[in-house]
C-alpha positions as CSV (number, residue, x, y, z in Angstrom):
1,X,23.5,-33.4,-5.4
2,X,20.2,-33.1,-7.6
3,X,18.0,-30.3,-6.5
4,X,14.3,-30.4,-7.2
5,X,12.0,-28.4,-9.7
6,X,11.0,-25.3,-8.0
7,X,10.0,-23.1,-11.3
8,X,6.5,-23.6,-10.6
9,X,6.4,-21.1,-7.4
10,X,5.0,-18.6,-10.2
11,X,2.8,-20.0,-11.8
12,X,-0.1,-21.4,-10.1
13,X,-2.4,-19.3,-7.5
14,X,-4.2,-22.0,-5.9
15,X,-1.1,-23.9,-4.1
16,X,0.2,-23.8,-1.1
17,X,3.8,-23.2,-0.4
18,X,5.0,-26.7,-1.1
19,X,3.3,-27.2,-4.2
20,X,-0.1,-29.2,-3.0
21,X,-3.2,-28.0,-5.2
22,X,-6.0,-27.0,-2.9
23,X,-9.3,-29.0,-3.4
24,X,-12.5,-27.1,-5.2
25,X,-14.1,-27.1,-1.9
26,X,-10.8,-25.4,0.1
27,X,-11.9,-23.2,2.8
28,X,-10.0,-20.0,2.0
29,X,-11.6,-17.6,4.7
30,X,-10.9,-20.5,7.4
31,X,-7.3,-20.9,6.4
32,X,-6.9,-16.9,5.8
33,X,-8.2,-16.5,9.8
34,X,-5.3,-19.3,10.7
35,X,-2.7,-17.8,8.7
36,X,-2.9,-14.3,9.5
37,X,-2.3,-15.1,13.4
38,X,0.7,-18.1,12.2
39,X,2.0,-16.1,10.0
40,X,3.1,-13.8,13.1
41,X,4.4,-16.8,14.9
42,X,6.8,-17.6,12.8
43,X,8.3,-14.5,12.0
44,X,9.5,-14.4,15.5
45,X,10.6,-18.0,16.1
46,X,12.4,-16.9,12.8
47,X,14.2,-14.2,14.5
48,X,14.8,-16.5,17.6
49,X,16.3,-19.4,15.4
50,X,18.8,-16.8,13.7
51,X,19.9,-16.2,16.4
52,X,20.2,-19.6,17.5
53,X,22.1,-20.5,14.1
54,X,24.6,-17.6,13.7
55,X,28.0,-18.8,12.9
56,X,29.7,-20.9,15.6
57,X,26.6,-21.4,17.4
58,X,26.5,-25.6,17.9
59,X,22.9,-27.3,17.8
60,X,23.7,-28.6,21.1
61,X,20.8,-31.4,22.0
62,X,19.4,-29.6,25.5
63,X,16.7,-27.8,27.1
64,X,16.9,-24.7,24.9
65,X,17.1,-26.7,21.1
66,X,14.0,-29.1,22.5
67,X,12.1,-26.1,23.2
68,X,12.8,-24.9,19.8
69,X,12.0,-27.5,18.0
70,X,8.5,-28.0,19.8
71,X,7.6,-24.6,18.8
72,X,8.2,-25.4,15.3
73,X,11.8,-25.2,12.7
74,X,11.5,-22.4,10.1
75,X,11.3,-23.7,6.1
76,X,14.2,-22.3,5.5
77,X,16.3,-24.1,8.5
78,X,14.6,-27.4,8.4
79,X,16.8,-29.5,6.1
80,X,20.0,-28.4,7.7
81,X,18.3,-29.0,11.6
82,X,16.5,-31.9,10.8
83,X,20.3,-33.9,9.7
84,X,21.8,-32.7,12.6
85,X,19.0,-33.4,15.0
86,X,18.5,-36.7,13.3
87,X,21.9,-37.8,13.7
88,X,22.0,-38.0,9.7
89,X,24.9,-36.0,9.8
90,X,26.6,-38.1,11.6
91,X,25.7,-41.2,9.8
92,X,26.9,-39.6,7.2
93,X,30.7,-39.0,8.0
94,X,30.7,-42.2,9.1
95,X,29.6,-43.7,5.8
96,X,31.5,-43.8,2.7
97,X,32.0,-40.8,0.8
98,X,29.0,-40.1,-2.0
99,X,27.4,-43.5,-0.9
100,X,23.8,-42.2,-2.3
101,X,25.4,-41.8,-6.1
102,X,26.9,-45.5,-5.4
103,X,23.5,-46.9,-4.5
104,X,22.4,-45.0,-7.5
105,X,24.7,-47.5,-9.6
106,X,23.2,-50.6,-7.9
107,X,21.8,-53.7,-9.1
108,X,18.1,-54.1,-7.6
109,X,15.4,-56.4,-7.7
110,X,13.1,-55.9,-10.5
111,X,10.2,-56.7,-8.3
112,X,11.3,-53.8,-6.0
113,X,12.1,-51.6,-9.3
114,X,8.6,-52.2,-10.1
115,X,7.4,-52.0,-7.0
116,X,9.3,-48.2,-6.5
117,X,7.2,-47.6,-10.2
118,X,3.7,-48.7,-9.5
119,X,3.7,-46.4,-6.4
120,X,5.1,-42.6,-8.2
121,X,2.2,-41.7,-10.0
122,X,0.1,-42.3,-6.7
123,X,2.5,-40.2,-4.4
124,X,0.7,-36.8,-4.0
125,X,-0.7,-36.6,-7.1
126,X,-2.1,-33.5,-6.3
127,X,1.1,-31.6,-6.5
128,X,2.3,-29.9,-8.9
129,X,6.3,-31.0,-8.6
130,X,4.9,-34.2,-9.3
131,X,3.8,-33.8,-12.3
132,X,5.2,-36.7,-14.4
133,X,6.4,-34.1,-17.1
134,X,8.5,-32.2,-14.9
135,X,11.5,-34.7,-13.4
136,X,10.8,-34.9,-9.5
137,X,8.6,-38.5,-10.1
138,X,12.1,-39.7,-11.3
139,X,14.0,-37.5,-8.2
140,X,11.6,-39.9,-6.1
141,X,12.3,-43.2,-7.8
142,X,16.4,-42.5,-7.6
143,X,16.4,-41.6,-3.8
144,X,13.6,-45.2,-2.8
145,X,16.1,-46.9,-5.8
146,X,18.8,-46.0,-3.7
147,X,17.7,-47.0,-0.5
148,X,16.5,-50.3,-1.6
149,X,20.1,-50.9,-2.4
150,X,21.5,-49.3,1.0
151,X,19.0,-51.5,2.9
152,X,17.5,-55.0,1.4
153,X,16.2,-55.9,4.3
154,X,13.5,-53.5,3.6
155,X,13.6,-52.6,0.3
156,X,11.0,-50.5,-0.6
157,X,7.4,-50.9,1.2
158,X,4.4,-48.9,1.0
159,X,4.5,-45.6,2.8
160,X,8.4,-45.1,2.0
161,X,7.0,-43.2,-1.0
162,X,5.2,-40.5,0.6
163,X,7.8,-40.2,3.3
164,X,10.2,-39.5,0.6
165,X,8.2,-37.5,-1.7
166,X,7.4,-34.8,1.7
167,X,11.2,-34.9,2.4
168,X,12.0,-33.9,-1.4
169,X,9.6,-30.9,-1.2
170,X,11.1,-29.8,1.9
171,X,14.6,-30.2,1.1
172,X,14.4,-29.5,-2.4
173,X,17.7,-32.3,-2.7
174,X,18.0,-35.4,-3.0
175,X,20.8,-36.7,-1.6
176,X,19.6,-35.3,2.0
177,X,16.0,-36.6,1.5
178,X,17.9,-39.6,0.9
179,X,20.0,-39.7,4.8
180,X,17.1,-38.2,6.5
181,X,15.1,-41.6,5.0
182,X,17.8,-43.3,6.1
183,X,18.0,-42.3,8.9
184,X,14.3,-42.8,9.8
185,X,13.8,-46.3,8.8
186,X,17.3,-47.2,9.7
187,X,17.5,-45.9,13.2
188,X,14.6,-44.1,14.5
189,X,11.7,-46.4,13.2
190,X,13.7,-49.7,13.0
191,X,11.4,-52.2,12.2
192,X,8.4,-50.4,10.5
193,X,9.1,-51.3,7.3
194,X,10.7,-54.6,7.6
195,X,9.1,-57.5,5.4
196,X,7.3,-58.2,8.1
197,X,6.8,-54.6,10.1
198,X,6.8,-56.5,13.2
199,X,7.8,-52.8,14.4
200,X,4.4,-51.3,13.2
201,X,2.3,-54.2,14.6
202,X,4.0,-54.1,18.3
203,X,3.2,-50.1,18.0
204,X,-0.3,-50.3,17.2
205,X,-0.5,-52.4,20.1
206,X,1.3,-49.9,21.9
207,X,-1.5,-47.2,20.9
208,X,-4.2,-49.3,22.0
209,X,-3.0,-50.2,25.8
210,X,-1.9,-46.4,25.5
211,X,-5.8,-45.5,24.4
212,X,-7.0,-48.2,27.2
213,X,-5.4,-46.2,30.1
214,X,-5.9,-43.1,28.9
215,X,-9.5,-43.3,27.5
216,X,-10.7,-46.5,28.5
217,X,-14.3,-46.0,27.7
218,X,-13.1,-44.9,24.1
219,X,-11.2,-48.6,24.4
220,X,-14.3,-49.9,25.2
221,X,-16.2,-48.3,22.6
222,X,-13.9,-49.5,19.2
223,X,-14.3,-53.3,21.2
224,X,-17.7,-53.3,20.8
225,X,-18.1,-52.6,17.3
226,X,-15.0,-54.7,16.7
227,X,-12.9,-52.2,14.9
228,X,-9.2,-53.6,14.9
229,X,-6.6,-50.5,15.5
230,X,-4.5,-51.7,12.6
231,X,-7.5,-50.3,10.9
232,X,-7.7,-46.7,12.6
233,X,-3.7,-45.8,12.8
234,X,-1.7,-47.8,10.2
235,X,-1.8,-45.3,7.9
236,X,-1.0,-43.0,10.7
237,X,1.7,-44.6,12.0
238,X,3.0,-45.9,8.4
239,X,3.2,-42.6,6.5
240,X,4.5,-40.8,9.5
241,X,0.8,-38.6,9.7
242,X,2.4,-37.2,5.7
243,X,-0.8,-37.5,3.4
244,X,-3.3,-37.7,6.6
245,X,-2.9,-34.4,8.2
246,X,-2.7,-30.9,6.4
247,X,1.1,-30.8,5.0
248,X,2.7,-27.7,7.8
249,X,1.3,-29.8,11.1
250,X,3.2,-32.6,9.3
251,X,6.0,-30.7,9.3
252,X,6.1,-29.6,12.6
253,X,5.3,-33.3,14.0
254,X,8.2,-34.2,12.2
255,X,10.4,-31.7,13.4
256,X,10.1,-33.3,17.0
257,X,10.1,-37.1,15.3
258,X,13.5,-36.3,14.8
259,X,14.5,-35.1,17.9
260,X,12.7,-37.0,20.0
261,X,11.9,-40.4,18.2
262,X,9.0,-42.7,18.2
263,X,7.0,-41.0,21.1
264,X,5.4,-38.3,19.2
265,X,3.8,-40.6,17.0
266,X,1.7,-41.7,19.9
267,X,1.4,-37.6,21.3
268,X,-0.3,-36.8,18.2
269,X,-2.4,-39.5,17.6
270,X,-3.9,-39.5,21.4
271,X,-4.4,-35.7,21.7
272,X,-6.7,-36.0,18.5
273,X,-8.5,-39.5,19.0
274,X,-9.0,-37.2,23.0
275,X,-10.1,-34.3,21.0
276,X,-13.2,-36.2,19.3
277,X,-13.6,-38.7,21.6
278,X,-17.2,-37.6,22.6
279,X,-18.1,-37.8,18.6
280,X,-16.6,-40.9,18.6
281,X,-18.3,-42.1,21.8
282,X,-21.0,-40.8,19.7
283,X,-20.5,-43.3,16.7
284,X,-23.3,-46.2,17.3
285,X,-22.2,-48.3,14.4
286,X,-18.4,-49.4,12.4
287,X,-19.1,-47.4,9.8
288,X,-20.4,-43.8,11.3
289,X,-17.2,-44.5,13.7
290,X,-14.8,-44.5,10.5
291,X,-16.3,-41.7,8.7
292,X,-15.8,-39.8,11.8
293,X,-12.5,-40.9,12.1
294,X,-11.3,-39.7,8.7
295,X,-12.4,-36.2,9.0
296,X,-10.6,-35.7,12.1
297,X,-7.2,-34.9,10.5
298,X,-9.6,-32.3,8.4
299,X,-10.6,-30.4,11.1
300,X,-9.2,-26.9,12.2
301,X,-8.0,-28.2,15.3
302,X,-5.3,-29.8,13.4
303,X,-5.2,-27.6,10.7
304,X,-3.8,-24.6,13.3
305,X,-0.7,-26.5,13.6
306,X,0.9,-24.3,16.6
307,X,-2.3,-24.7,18.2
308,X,-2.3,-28.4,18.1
309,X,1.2,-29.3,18.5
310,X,1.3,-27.0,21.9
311,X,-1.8,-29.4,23.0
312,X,0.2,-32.6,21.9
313,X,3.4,-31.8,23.6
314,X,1.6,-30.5,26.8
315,X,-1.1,-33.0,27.3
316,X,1.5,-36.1,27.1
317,X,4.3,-35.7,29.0
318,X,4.0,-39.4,30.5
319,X,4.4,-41.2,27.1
320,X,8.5,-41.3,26.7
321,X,10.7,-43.8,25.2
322,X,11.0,-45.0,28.6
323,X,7.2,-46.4,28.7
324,X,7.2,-47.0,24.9
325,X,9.9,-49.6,25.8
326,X,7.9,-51.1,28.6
327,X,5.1,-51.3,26.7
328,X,6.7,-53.2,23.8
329,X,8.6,-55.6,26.1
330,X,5.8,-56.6,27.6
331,X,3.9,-57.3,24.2
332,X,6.7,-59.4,22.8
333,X,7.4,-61.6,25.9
334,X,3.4,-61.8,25.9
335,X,3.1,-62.6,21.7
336,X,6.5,-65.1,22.6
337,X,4.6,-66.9,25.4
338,X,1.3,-67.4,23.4
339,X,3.8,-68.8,20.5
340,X,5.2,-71.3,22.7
341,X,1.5,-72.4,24.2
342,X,0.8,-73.5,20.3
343,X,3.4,-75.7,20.3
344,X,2.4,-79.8,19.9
């Protein structure tokens, strides 16, 4: 078990908790108004998850641990909830024992090795436990060099990096950043990062019948000035919202990705594209419409993550795995029947 650099917490002022340099322009008095109101929040879902996790106490999936999670994991619980929620733990015992230092003693590709090595310096350069200098660029590469072995059917693809590099900074270990990866592209996103990510591309068809029912003059709208969804939501969808949206909502979207899977990827992404969708409507031409679009994540609507994530989970009940599995049936059997009309 490697553990990552944490001696910086002392020495730098302008970071946040998780080590992410705040920008020249960083709205302190904004974030100080949030904060002060948060801050009270999760002091008592603190108290209520100590409860929850005195000794004996199983995390027993239910009513009670879903509500729990919705309302957000404390830091200091979130590596040892998000295995057992996951079902990393039990992937785990089911595994062979120290598997992760095994992969570590692979044999990989040396276009994936260089692949892994183009992409460290660009994963959150902005914090500081990336610094090159100071080891956690090389925690990074070991846990996507060992996963790459674990799984060459994937590899390592785009994306993987940041998913990684968040995981790291929240468990401060590797070898758990390395099951809870696992378990991600393994089980709960299977397909996403294929060669292919013929996973992804179903799901961003997904969103856009989603954003049709929902919002169909929004639908309406991105047709016209022929912006393709691939464009809007891949990075979305492919960095799991990590390097998008302000690093705590991140956090507490993934707490529920791991409980509940794929669906809150579509929650979050609905409830803000709803949020703006006047502006948007707004938008007369592709390029007004994207600029738009990539402040949204900016705003403090997302940025008051408790705030937010009580309007995702409340405004979009209807989209379960349940419809998420209609909904990609019905585009394969559709993308299979066009196939076989281009046959000779």
């Amino acid at each position: 078990m490697r553990v990552i650099n944490t001696r910086f917490n002392l020495k730098y002022d302008n970071v946040d908790e998780y080590g992410f340099m705040r920008p020249e322009n960083f709205d302190y008095e904004r974030y100080e108004k949030f904060m002060s109101s948060y801050l009270v929040i999760l002091v008592n879902r603190s108290k209520k998850w100590d409860k929850l996790m005195k000794k004996g106490k199983r995390l027993q999936r239910g009513l009670v641990l879903k509500r729990y999670v919705k309302k957000g994991i404390p830091s200091s619980y979130r590596a040892q909830v998000w295995m057992k929620i996951s079902g990393a733990n039990e992937l785990q015992i089911h595994q062979e024992s120290d598997l992760y230092n095994t992969r570590l003693n692979s044999v990989l590709d040396s276009d994936v090795v260089q692949a892994i090595r183009t992409d460290l310096p660009r994963t959150f350069p902005d914090n500081i436990y990336f610094i090159p200098l100071e080891g956690s660029q090389e925690q990074l590469y070991r846990i996507l060099f060992a996963y790459a072995a674990d799984n060459k059917n994937v590899g390592y693809c785009q994306g993987l990096n940041y998913i990684a590099g968040l995981l790291l900074l929240v468990t401060k270990d590797e070898e758990i950043s390395f099951w809870l990866l696992k378990v991600l592209v393994d089980n709960i996103l299977p397909d996403y990062y294929s060669r292919k990510m013929t996973g992804l591309m179903i799901d961003i068809e997904v969103f856009a019948r989603l954003t049709k029912s929902k919002m169909p003059d929004l639908y309406r709208h991105v047709k016209s000035l022929n912006i393709p969804w691939s464009l809007l939501i891949m990075k979305w969808f492919v960095c799991l919202y990590a390097e998008v949206f302000p690093t705590e909502t991140v956090l507490r979207i993934w707490d529920c990705l791991f409980y509940e899977h794929s669906p809150i990827l579509f929650k979050v992404g609905i409830t803000l594209i709803n949020y703006f969708r006047k502006t948007l409507l707004g938008c007369d031409n592709f390029t007004s419409f994207i600029e738009v679009f990539k402040k949204m994540p900016l705003d403090i609507f997302v940025l008051d993550c408790h705030y937010f994530m009580k309007r995702v989970n409340s405004e979009n009940k209807s989209i379960t795995n349940a419809l998420l599995q209609k909904l990609r049936k019905e585009i394969k059997s559709e993308k299979k029947n066009y196939e076989l009309n281009q046959l000779p």
